[in-house]
N, C-alpha and C positions, 0 to 999 in steps of 0.2 A: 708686525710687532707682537709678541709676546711680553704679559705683566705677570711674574709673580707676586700675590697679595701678602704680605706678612702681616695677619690680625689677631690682634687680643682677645676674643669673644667671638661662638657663633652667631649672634646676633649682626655681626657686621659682615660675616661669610653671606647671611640670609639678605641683608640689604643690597648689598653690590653684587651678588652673582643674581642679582632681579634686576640691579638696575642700570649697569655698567654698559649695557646693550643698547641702551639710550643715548649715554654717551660719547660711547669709545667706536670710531671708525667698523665696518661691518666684519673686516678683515685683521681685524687684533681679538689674539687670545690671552685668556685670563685664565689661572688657578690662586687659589685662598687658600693657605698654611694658616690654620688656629691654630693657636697658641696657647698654654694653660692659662689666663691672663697676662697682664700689664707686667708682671713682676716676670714672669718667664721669658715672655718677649724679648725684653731689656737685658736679662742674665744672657741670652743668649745669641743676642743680635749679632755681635763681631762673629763669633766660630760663624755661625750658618751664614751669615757674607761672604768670610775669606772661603768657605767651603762653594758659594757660585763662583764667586773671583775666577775661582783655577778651569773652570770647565761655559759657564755663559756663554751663549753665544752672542755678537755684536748686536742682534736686534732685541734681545732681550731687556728689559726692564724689572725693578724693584721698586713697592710702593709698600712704605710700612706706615701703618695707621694707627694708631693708641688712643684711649680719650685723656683727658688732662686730669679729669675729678681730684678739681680742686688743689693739685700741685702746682708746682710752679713750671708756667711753660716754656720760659726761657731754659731754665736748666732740663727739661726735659730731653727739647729738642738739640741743646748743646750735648744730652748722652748719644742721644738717636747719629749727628752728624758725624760725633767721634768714632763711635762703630764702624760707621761707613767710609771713615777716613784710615782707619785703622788695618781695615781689611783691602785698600788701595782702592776701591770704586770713588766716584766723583757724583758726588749729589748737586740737586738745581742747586743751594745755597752757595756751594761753592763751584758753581760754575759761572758767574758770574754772565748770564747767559747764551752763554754755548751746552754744550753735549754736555748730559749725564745720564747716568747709570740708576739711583735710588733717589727716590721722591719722599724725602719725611714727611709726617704730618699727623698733626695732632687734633683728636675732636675737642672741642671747648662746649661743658665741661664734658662732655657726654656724646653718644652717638646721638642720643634722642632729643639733643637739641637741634640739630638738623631739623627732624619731623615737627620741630613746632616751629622750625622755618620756613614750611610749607603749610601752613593752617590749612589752605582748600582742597592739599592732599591729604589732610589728617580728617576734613569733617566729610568728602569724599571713601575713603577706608570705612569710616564710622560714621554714619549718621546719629545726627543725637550732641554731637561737638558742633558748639556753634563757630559759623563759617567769620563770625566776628572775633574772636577768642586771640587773632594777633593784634586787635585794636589794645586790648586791655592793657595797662601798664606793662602788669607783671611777667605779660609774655612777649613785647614787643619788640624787644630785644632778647633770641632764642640761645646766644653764648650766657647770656647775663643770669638764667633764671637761677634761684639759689633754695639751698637746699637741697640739691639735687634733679638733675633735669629724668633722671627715668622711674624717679619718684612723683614726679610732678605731673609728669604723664599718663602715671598709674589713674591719678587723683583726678585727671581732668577726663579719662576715659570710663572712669569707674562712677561719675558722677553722670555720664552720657549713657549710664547703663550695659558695662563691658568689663570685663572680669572683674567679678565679683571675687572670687575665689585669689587672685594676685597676677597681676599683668605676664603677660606670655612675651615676651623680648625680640624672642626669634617669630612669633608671627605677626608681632604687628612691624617689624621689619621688611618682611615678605610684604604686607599689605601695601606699607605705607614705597618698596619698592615699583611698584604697579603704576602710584597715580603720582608719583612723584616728580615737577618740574623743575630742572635745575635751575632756568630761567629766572621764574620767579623766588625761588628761597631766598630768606635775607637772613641765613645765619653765616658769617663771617669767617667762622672756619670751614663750613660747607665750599663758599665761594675759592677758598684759599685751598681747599683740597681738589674743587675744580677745576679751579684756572693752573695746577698744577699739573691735574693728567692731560690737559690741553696740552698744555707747553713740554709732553713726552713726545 
């Protein structure tokens, strides 16, 4: 099987082409199309669909990823399906569990809520982040954090002693791809992006 990745940001190229080997079968290949952001993506999703439609071959798959910041995720994902309805492919949602073609999915709010889904992958990357840091309230729930989750991680990495100068996206992506279990993450849309490329 082959996945082409439709992504919003290098940051998410940098996290999945580190970490996708973990856990997609050894004999499935992947390419990541960045995208100019969220907003291009979207403009553009149906043409560059109907544009595989005509040529795909049968083991090929589509995974398109976005994060949510702070929009509404039901309309989101109601643009992302339409796309894909549009351009005649059949997504998980509407396969009602049988065969599909493109896997939407959305990060809640952020990619880098994930990484605070995995605390002992993050104070692992960084030492200096306490390996207690998902007991605390305010991160306990890694969709929930507000104000921004890759703001938040600036703040909790820069107080651990780590850029000082303004967080690097794309490498603590790469890092946090390295030591990252999917097992234990408890961020909810992490799980929900999982249990998605599983069931490809």
């Amino acid at each position: 099987m082959h996945i082409e990745l439709f992504l919003e940001e290098p940051s998410a190229e940098a996290f999945l082409s580190g970490f996708l080997h973990n856990l997609l079968p050894a004999e499935t290949t992947w390419n990541p199309i960045v995208f100019q952001g969220k907003s291009d993506l979207l403009a553009n999703l149906e043409r560059r669909l109907k544009g595989y439609k005509s040529w795909m071959p049968e083991d090929w798959k589509i995974v398109v990823l976005i994060d949510e910041d702070r929009a509404d995720c039901l309309s989101l994902k109601q643009q992302m399906e339409t796309a894909a309805a549009n351009a005649g492919l059949i997504t998980r949602s509407a396969a009602n569990g049988g065969t599909f073609t493109v896997l939407n999915r959305i990060a809640v709010e952020e990619l880098e809520a994930w990484f605070f889904g995995d605390v002992e992958a993050l104070a692992t990357a960084y030492p200096g982040v306490s390996p207690n840091l998902g007991a605390k309230a305010k991160y306990r729930n890694p969709d929930a954090i507000g104000g921004g989750t890759w703001e938040a991680l600036e703040r909790v990495l820069q107080r651990a002693g780590y850029f000082a100068a303004g967080l690097s996206k794309i490498e603590v992506a790469r890092e946090m791809a390295r030591h990252m279990d999917a097992g234990r993450n408890t961020s909810a849309s992490f799980k929900c992006f999982t249990d998605g490329l599983a069931a490809l």
